[in-house]
C-alpha positions in Angstrom: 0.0 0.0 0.0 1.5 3.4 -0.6 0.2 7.0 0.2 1.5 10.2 -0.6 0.9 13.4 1.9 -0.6 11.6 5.1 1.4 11.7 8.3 1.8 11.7 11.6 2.0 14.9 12.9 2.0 14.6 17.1 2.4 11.7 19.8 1.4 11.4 23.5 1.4 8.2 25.9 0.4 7.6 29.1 1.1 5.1 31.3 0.0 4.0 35.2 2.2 5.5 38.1 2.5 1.9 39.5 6.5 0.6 38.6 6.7 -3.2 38.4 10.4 -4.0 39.1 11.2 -7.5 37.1 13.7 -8.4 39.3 11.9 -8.2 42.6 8.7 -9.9 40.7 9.3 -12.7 43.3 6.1 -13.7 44.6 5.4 -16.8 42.4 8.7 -17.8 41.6 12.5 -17.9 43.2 14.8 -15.0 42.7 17.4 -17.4 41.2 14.7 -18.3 38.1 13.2 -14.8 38.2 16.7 -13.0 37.3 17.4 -15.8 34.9 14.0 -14.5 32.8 14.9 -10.9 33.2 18.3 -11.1 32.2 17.0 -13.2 29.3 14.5 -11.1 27.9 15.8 -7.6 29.2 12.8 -6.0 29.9 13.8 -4.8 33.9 10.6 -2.6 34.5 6.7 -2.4 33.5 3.7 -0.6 34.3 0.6 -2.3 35.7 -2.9 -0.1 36.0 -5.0 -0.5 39.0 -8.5 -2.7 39.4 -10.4 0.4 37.8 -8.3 1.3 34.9 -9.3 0.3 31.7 -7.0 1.1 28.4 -10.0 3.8 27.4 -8.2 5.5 30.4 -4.9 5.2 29.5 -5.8 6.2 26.0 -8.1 9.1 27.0 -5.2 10.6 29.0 -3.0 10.3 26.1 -5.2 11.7 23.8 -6.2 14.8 26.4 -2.5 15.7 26.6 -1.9 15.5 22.9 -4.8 17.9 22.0 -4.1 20.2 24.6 0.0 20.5 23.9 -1.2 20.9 20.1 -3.9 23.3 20.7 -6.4 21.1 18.2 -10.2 22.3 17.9 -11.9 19.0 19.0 -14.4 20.0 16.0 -11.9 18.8 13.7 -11.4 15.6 14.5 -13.2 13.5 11.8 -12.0 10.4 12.5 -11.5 8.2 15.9 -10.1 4.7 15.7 -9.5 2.8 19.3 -7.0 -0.2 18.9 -7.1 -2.7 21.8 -7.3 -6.7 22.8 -8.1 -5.2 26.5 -11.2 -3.4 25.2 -14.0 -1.9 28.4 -16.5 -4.4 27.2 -17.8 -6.7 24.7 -20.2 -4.1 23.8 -20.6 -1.5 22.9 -17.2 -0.6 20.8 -14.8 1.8 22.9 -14.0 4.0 20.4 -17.8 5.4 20.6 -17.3 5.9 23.9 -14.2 7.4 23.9 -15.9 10.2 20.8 -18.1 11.1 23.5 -15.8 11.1 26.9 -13.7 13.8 24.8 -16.0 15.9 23.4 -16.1 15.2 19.9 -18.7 15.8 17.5 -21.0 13.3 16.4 -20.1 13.4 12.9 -17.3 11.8 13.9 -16.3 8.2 12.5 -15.5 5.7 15.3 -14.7 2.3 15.5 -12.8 -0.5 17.0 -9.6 -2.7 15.9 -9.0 -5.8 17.4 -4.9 -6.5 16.8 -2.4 -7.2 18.9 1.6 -6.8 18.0 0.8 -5.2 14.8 -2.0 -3.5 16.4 -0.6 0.0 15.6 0.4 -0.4 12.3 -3.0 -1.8 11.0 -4.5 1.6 12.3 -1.7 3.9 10.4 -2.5 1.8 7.2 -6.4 2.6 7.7 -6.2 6.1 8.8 -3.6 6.8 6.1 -6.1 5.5 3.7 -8.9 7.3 4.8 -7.4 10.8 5.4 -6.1 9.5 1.3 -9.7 9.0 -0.2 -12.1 11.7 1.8 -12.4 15.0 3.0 -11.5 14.5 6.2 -9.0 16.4 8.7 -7.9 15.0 11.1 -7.8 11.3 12.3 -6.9 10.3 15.7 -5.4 6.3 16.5 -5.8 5.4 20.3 -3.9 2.4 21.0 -3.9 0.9 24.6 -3.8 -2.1 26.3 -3.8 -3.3 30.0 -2.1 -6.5 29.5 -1.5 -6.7 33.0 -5.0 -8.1 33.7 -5.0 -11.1 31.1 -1.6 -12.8 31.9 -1.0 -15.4 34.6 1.2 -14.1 37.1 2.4 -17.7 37.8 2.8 -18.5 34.2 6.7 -17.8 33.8 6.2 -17.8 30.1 4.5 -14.4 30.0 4.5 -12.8 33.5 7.7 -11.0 32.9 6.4 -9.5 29.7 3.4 -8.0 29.5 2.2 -3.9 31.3 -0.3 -1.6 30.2 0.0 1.9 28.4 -2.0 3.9 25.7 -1.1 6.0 22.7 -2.5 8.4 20.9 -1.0 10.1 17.7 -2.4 12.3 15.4 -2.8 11.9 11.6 -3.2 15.0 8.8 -2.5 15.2 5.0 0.4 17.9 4.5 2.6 17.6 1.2 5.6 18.0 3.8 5.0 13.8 4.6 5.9 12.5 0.5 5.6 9.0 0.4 4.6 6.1 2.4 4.2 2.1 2.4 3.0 -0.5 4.6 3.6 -4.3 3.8 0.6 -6.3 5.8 0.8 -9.8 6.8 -0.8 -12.6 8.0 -0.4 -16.0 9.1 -4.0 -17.5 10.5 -2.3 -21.3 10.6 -0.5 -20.1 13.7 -2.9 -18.6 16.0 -2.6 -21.3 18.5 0.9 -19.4 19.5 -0.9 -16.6 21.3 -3.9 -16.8 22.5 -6.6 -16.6 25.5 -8.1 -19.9 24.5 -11.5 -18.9 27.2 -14.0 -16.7 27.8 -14.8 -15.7 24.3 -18.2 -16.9 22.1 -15.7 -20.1 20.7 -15.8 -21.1 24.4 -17.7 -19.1 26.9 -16.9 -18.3 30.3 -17.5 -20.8 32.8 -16.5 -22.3 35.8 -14.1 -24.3 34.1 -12.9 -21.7 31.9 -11.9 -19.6 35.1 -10.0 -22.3 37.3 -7.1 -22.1 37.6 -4.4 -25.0 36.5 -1.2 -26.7 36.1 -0.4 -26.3 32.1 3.1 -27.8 31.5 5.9 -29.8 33.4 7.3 -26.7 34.6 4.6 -26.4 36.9 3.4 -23.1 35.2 -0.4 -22.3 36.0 -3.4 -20.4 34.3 -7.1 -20.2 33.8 -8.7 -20.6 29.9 -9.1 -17.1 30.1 -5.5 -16.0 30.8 -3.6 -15.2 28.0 -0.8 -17.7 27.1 2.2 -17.5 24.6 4.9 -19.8 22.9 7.3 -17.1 22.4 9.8 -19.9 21.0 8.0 -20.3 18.4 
């Protein structure tokens, strides 16, 4: 795909005041193994929102900061897109919600993305495409997760790796940007790799889906509904 004179044009994040120090993530597992992970994957600190943060908050925040360092009129925001696996509910979409929480006008186009790793990219391509083939003005991607609350803290696989935090970047045409190109992949045969298996219309929550349990030989435990990941592969 390749567009000519869309870009991005300002960034803000936002992340929760609560510091998760790898090494001293102790409480499932013994220092020895937990500074063997750390070391491994180097990530040495992570954020981790409270019981009543959602990513809409993180996001919101983010998005509150941008338009305020960039003194943007709120009327000219055309386009909304919310990218999250850690969405506020089922229904309705969070990006309708998040039009409303900061004040935009109702003719603006909201909807949700639901992508992970590549979450952020996806969004670009589509607000790159529609700021390419309408009249529209500005376009503003919101990308948060709180990963925090989907991953087994006594899973060793994924408890060292996952926090929370929200973006939010703005996107206008301006001659200034020249050319750009997105290459978008997929590979649906290996979905089993990452995955919250529970809780989902597939396989609903139940009491099953929400115990808790012994997955491997290494004694690592989660629930169907706790996110898992072969990061091997």
């Amino acid at each position: 795909m390749k567009f000519n004179g869309v870009g991005v044009t300002a960034l803000s994040a936002a992340v929760p005041r609560t510091i998760i120090d790898n090494y001293k993530y102790t409480q499932y597992f013994p220092e020895d193994q937990v500074k063997e992970v750390v070391d491994k994957v180097g990530i040495f600190q992570r954020r981790f929102a409270d019981a009543d943060t959602c990513s809409s908050d993180l996001c919101f925040a983010a998005a509150e900061k941008l338009i305020a360092d960039n003194n943007i009129d709120r009327n000219e925001i055309d386009l909304l897109i919310f990218i999250s696996q850690t969405p506020d509910y089922r229904m309705p979409a969070t990006s309708v919600l998040l039009q409303n929480r900061l004040g935009l006008p109702n003719s603006t186009i909201a909807f949700d993305i639901n992508l992970g790793c590549s979450a952020f990219m996806y969004g670009l391509s589509v607000a790159f495409s529609m700021m390419s083939t309408g009249n529209l003005r500005k376009a503003l991607i919101l990308d948060g997760e709180t990963r925090s609350k989907v991953y087994s803290p006594k899973d060793r696989r994924s408890a060292f790796l996952f926090g929370d935090g929200g973006v939010a970047a703005l996107v206008e045409k301006d001659d200034k940007f020249g050319e750009s190109f997105f290459s978008l992949n997929s590979d649906g045969s290996r979905g089993d790799l990452i995955k919250i298996n529970g809780g989902g219309y597939r396989n609903p929550s139940s009491i099953e889906t929400l115990k808790e349990r012994v997955v491997d030989e290494y004694g690592n435990i989660r629930s169907d509904e706790q996110g898992y990941m072969n990061g091997g592969d």
